[in-house]
C-alpha positions in Angstrom: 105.7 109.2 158.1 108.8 109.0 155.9 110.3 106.4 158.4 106.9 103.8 157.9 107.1 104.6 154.1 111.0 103.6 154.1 110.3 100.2 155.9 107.2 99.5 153.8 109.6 100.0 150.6 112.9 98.5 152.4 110.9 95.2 152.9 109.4 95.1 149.6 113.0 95.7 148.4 114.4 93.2 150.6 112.1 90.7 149.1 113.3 91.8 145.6 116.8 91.5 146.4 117.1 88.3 147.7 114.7 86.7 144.4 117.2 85.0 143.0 115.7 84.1 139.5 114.7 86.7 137.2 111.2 85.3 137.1 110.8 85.4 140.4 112.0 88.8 140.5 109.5 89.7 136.9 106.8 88.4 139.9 107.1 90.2 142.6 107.5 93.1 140.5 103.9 92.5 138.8 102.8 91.9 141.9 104.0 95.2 143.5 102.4 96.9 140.1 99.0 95.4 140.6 98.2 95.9 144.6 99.8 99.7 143.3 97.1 99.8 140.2 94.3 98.1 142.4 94.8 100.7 145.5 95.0 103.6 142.9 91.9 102.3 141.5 89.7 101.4 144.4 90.9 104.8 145.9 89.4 106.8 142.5 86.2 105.0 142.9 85.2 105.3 146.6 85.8 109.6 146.2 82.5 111.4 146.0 81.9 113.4 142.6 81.1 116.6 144.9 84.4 117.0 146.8 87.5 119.1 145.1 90.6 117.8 144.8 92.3 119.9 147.7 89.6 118.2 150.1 90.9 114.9 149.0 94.4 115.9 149.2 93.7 117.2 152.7 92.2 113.8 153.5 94.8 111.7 152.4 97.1 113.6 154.3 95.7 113.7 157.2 94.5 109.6 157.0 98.5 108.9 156.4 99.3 111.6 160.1 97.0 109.3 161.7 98.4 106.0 161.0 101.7 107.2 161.2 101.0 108.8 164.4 98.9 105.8 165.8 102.2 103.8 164.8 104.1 106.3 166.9 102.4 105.4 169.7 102.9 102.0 169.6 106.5 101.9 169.3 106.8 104.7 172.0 104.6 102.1 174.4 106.8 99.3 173.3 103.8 97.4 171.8 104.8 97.2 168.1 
């Protein structure tokens, strides 16, 4: 899990790096922020008003086991 969150944030980082104007790197950075603020948001909104927050929690943690175990996979079969 910690190894797909590192290349998620090493590639986004990459990106930032090699920006070599400050505006493009003022961009990428707003961008980042607003897919951050838009997932945050959309994530908020699509939780129903009944469930507490450890069910949520418990749902979010096993949604990320999943794709980190279905990415696991892959790279163990050579296909990814």
């Amino acid at each position: 899990m910690f190894e797909l969150l590192a290349e998620l944030f090493s590639r986004t980082l990459k990106k930032y790096k090699s920006a070599e104007v400050g505006k493009e790197k003022r961009v990428l950075f707003f961008q980042s922020l607003f897919w951050i603020v838009c997932a945050f948001i959309s994530l908020i909104l699509y939780i129903p008003r009944d469930l507490s927050i450890v069910e949520v929690l418990i749902a979010v943690v096993v949604f990320i086991f999943t794709i980190y175990s279905a990415i696991r996979a892959l790279k163990y079969f050579k296909i990814l």
